[in-house]
Phi, psi and omega in degrees: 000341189265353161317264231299285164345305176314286220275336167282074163185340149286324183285322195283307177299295194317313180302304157341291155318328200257352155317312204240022131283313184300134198266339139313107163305322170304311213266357129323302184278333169286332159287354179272332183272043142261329168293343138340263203280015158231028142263337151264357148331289210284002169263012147293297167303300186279078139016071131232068195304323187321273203314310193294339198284290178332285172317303199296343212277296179267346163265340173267333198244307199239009113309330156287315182284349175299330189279323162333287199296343193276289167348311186283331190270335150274334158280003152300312193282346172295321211285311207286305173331297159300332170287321165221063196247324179277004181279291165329333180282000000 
């Protein structure tokens, strides 16, 4: 058991850095829901289902998509901008 302890809490470390280097927002928010959901392992792995049920629900699931959704609605409205800053022209 102190293997599996060991090595999710290594895996949590090493993922943690590849969150905030990756320079792409998309591809950000898809390494934080991976980090999400091996922080919810590893609150799994330490018999904590509650804190893990919790985490897959709001660290995996609906914090990325909201930066999803944010993200898509700001290049509409850039997409929108541009449309009529040349309409004006």
């Amino acid at each position: 058991m102190r293997l599996l302890q060991w090595t999710i809490l290594l895996l949590v470390a090493i993922a943690a850095p590849g969150v905030v280097l990756a320079r792409d927002p998309k591809k950000q928010v898809v390494t934080l829901s991976f980090y999400g959901l091996l922080c919810a392992l590893m609150f799994f792995i330490f018999q904590a289902p509650d804190v893990a049920l919790s985490q897959i629900t709001i660290g995996a699931v609906m914090l990325p998509l909201m930066i999803m959704l944010a993200l898509t609605r700001m290049q509409h409205q850039n997409l929108r901008r541009e449309r009529q800053k040349k309409g004006k022209q």
